[in-house]
Structures are given as C-alpha cells and as structure tokens.
C-alpha positions as semicolon CSV with decimal commas, in nm:
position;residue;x (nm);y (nm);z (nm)
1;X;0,000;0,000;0,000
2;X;0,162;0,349;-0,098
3;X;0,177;0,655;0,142
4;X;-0,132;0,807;-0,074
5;X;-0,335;0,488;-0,011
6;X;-0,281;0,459;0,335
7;X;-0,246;0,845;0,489
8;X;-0,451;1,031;0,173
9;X;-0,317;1,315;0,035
10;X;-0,133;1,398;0,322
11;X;0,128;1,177;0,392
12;X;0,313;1,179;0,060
13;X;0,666;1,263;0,164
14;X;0,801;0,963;0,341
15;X;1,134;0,853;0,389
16;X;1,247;1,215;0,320
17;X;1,141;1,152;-0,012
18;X;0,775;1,216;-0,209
19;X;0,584;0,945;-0,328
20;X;0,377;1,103;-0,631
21;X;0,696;1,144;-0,843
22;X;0,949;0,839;-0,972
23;X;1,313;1,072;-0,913
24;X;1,427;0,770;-1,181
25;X;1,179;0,883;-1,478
26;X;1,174;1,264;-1,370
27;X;1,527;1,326;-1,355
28;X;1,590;1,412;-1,715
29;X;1,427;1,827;-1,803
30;X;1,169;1,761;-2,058
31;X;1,032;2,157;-2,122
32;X;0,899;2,391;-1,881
33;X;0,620;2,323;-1,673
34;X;0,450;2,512;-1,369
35;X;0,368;2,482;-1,008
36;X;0,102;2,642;-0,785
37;X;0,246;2,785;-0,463
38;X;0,101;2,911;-0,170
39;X;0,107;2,946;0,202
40;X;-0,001;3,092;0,528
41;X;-0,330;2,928;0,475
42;X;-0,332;2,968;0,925
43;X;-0,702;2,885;1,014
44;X;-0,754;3,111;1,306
45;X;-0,539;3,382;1,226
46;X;-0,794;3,662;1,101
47;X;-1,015;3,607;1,415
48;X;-0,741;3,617;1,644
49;X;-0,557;3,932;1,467
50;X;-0,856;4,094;1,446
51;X;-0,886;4,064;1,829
52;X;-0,525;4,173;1,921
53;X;-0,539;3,820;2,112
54;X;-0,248;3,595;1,852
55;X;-0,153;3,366;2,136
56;X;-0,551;3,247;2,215
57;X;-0,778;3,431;2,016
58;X;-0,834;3,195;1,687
59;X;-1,161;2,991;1,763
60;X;-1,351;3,113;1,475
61;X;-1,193;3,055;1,078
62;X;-1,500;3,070;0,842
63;X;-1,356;3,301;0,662
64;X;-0,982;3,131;0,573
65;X;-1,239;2,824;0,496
66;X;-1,394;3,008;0,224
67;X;-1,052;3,212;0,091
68;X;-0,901;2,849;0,072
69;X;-1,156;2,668;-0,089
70;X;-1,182;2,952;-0,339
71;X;-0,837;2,892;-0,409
72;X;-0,846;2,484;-0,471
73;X;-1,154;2,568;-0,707
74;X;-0,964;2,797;-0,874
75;X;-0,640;2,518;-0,929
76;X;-0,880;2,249;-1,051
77;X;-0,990;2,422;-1,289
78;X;-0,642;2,534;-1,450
79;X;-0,534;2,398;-1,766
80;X;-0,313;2,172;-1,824
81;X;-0,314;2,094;-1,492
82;X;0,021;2,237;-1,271
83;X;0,221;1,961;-1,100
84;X;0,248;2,011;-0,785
85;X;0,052;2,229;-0,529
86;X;0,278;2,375;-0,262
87;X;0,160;2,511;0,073
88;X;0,475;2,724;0,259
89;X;0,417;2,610;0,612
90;X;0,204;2,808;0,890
91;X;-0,090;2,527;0,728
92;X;-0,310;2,635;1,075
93;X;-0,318;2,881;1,319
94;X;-0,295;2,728;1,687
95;X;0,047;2,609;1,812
96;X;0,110;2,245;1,937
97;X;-0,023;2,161;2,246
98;X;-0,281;2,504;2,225
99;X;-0,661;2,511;2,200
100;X;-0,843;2,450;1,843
101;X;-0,563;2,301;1,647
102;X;-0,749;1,974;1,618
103;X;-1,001;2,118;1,485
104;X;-0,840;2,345;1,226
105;X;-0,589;2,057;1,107
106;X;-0,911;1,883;1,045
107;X;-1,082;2,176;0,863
108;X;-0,803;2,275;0,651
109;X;-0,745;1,901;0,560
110;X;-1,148;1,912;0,476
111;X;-1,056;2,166;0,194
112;X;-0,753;2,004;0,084
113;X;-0,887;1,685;0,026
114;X;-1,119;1,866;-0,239
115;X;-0,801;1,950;-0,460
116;X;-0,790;1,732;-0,793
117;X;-0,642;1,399;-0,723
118;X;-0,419;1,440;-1,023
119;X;-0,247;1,740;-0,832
120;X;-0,029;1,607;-0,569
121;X;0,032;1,871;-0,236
122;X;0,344;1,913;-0,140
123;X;0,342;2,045;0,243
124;X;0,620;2,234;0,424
125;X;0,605;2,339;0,790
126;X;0,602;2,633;0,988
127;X;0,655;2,805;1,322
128;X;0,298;2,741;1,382
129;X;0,269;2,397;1,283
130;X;0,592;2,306;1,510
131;X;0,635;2,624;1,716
132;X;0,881;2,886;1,748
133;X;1,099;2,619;1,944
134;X;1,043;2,285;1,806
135;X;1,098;1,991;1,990
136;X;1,114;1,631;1,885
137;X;0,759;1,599;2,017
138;X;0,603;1,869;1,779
139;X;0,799;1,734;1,473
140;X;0,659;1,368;1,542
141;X;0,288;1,542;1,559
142;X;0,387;1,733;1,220
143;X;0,525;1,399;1,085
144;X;0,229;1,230;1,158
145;X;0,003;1,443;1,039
146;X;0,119;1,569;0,731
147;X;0,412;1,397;0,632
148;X;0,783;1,454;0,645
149;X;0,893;1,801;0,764
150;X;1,226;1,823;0,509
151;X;1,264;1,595;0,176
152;X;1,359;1,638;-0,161
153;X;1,181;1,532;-0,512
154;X;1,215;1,545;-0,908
155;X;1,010;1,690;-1,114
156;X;1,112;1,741;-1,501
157;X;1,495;1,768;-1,430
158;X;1,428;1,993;-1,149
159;X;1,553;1,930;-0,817
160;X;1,311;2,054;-0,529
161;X;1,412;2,040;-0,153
162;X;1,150;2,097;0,132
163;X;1,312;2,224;0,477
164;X;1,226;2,286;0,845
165;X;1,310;2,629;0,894
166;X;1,251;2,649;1,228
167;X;1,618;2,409;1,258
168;X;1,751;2,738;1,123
169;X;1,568;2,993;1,319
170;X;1,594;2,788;1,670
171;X;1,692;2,465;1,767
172;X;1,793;2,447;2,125
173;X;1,606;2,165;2,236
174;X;1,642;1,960;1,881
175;X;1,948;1,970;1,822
176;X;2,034;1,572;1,662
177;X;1,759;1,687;1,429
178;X;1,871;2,021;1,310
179;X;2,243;1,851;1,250
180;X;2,008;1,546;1,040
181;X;1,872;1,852;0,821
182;X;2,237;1,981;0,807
183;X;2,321;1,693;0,667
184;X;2,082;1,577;0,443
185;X;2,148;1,917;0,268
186;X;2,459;1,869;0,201
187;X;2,418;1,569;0,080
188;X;2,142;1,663;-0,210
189;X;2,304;1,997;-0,279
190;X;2,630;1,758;-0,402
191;X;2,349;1,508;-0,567
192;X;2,232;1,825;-0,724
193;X;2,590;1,988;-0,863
194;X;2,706;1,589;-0,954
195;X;2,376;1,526;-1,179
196;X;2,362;1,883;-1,271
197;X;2,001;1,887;-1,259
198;X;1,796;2,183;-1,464
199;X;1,770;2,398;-1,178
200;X;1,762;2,354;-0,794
201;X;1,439;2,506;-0,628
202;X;1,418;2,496;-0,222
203;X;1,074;2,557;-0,056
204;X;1,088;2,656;0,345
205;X;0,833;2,916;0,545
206;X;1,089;3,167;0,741
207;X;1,285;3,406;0,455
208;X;1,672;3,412;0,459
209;X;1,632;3,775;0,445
210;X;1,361;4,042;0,315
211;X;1,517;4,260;0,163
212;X;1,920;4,249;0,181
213;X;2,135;3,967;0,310
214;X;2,307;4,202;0,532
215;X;1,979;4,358;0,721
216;X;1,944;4,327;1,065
217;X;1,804;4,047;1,236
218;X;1,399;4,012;1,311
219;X;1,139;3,776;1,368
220;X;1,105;3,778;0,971
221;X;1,465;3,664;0,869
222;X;1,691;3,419;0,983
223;X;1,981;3,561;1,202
224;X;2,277;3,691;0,950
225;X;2,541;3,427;1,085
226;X;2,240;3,192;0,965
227;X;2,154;3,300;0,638
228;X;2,531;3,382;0,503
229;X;2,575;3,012;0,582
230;X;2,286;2,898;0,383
231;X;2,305;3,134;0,105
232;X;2,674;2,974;0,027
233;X;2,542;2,692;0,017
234;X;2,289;2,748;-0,172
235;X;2,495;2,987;-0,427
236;X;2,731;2,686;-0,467
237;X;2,420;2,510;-0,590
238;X;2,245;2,807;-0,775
239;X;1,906;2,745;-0,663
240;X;1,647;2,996;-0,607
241;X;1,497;2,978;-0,243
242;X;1,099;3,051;-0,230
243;X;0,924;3,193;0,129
244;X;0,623;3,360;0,313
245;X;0,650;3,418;0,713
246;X;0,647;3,726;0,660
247;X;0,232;3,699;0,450
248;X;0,439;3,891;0,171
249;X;0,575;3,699;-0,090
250;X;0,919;3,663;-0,231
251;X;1,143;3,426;-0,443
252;X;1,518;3,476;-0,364
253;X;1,783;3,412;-0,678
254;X;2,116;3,282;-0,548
255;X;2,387;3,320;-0,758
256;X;2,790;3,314;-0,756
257;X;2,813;3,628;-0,613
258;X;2,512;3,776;-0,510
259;X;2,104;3,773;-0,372
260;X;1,833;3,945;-0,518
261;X;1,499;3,948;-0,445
262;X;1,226;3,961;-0,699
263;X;0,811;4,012;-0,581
C-alpha cells in the first residue's frame, strides 16, 4: 500500500522523499512546466488578529475556509493541470499543544482533500505547525500528520528540496535533528551539482532575508550568521529559495556572487 493509499493526500513525503513522483523517470528536463504555490493558509489567524489576542484568540476561521476553498476551485480548474501544489508552512493557526488546532488541522485538511487527485500537495512546515521552538515531540505530531517536515523530489529535471526552517531559526532543544537537516542538505546539494540537474528550487516558510542579506536580524529573517551560511550553500548550488513568514511573498535568486529578491 503506498503513502497516498494509506495516509490520503497527506502523507506523501516519506522517507524524506515524495511518493507522487518516480526521481528515476523525472530526472531528465523535458520543457517547462508550472507549479502552484502558496502558504499561510493559518485557520484562526484573522479572528485572532482581528482581536489583538495571537496567542488564544483563533476559535472562529470561516472566513480562511472560504478564501481556501476559493483557491483549490480555482487550481482544478487550471489547464493543463500544474504539478504540484505547494503550501509554505504556517498550514493552521494554533500552536502544538494550544486550544483549536485539532479542529483546524481537520478543517483545513477538509478543503484540501477537495483538490484534484491528479495534483499532488506538497506540504512544508512552519513556526505554527511546530512552534517557534520545536521539539522532537512537535515534529513527530507534524510527521504524523502531514508527512515529512524536510525531503527532496524530481520533477522534469528539477531538483526541489523541502526544509524545516525552524532548525535554522531555533533549535535548542532539537538539536540531533537540526544537524540530520544539516546533513541531508549537504548531501542533495552535491546530488544536485554531480547530476547537474535543470535547476535547484528549495521551498521553506521563514525568509533568509527580506530585503538584503546584510539587514538586521527580526522575527522575519533568519539571524545573519544563519543566512550567510545557507546562502553559500545554496549559491554553490544556484538554486532559487521561495518563502512567506512574513504573508508577503518573495522568491530569492542565489547566484555566484550575489542575492536578489524579486516580488
């Protein structure tokens, strides 16, 4: 029985891998193609912002039901159909272990399930989905609710790698699994240099920065120390890094010798 059989559309990336895409027969680039990405979808934000009350104040979410099913009507009807629909973490509202996040997982996964079985979701976490200091209890819950938190796939000659940002942002009391991430990375940024692969495209919720690499640290960004690290990496590989945290969208470009930003 495959991941899609037994978990539904939710439990796809297993083995930090995804199952709706064969890396052997999608290795090779083919053409371009498209994606649909979005994020933040956070049932229980709008109440709770509206309120001034963040920490408690999301028990009502109506209104991100009817923005997100407005938006997976919208993707089934496109044509041809995209690949791959990405959420960018921050899928609900409530933090682990904090009132209503049962029952917006459920919700949100209500919606989800409506999106066209040919269009596989690809989900990446967020500080909300395994708070602002993860633990190895939060990313089980994330595991086993929607899948891997970090994982990599092929689509079309395209390489595209999931992370946890929150490894990056804080990891004091995981720190085996932040240095698994660390890792892993390395390892598919050399898969992705020795096979060199069409282009290298990483998906993770918190921004390296927002608007320079050399801006001051914020709740946004990732710390500088942080995000020079990663952006060498990831200029080494050439990928572009995609991002929301911030509810403002931006893709970062990494090249040789410089960042820019394009929204």
């Amino acid at each position: 029985m495959s991941a899609a059989e037994a978990g539904g559309v939710f439990l796809r990336a297993r083995g930090r891998t995804l199952d709706a895409f064969s890396s052997e027969k999608e290795r090779e680039w083919k053409g371009p193609f498209y994606f649909i990405q979005g994020a933040d979808p956070q049932f229980g934000l709008m109440k709770a912002w509206s309120t001034g009350d963040c920490d408690s104040g999301g028990d009502e979410w109506k209104q991100e039901i009817r923005l997100t099913e407005q938006a997976v009507q919208a993707i089934n009807k496109l044509s041809p159909k995209p690949k791959f629909f990405v959420l960018c973490g921050d899928l609900v509202h409530a933090m682990p272990g904090t009132p209503w996040r049962k029952e917006q997982t459920e919700d949100l996964q209500r919606v989800l399930r409506t999106v066209d079985s040919e269009i596989p979701l690809v989900l990446v976490s967020g500080n909300h989905d395994v708070g602002n200091v993860p633990t190895p209890e939060t990313i089980a819950e994330f595991q086993q609710t929607w899948g891997d938190d970090y994982f990599s796939f092929w689509v079309g000659g395209v390489l595209f790698l999931v992370l946890n940002s929150q490894f990056l942002y804080d990891a004091s009391m995981c720190p085996a699994l932040k240095q698994a991430q660390d890792q892993w990375l390395d390892q598919q940024l050399s898969i992705a240099g020795q096979r060199k692969c069409q282009h290298a495209i990483v998906f993770q919720h918190i921004p390296l920065f927002l608007q320079s690499v050399d801006e001051d640290d914020s709740y946004f960004n990732l710390t500088k120390l942080v995000r020079k690290e990663m952006a060498d990496k990831f200029s080494r590989a050439g990928n572009e890094v995609s991002r929301w945290h911030q509810h403002h969208h931006g893709d970062y470009f990494v090249t040789e010798n410089n960042a820019g930003e394009n929204t």
